[in-house]
C-alpha positions in Angstrom: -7.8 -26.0 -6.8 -10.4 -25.9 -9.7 -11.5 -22.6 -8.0 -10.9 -19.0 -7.8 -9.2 -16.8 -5.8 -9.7 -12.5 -5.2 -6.4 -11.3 -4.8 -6.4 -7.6 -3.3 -3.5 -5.5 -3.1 -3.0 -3.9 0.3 1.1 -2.6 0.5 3.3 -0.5 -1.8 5.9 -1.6 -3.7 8.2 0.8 -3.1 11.7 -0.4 -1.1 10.8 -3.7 -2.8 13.2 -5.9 -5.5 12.4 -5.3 -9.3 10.8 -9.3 -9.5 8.0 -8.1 -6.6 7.4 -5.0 -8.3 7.2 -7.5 -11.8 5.0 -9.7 -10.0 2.4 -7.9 -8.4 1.8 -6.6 -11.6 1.7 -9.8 -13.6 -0.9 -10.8 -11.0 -3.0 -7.3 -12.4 -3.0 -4.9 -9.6 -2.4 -1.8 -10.0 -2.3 0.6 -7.5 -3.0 -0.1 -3.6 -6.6 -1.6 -2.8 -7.0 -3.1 -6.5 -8.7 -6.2 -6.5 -8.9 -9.0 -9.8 -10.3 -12.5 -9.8 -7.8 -15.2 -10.7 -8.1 -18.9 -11.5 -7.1 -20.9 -8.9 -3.7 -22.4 -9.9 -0.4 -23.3 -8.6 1.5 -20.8 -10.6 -0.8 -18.1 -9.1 -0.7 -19.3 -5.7 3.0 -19.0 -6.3 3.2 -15.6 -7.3 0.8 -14.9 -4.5 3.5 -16.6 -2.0 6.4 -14.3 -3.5 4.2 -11.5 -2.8 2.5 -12.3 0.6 3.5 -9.3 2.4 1.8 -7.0 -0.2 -1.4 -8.2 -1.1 -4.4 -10.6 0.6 -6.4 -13.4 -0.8 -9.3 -15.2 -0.5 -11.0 -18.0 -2.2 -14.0 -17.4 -4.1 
């Protein structure tokens, strides 16, 4: 996991509980189709996890 990962934000948050909407944007996206560059870790594949139905990942 010494890595990265793109993490790309592909569903609204809207209908979703207030700690999605807070995680999605501690991850950094904005609004639908953003894309950022994280370090792989487990804390961020843990956010990604909460998140799963709203964004898509890939290792870099």
């Amino acid at each position: 996991m010494a890595g990265t990962i793109k993490v790309t934000r592909t569903g609204s948050v809207i209908g979703c509980t207030k700690k999605q909407k807070e995680t999605v944007k501690a991850l950094g996206l904005g609004k639908r189709g953003s894309s950022r560059v994280l370090n792989d870790s487990p804390a961020v594949r843990g956010a990604i996890r909460k998140v799963a139905h709203l964004v898509a990942f890939e290792e870099v």
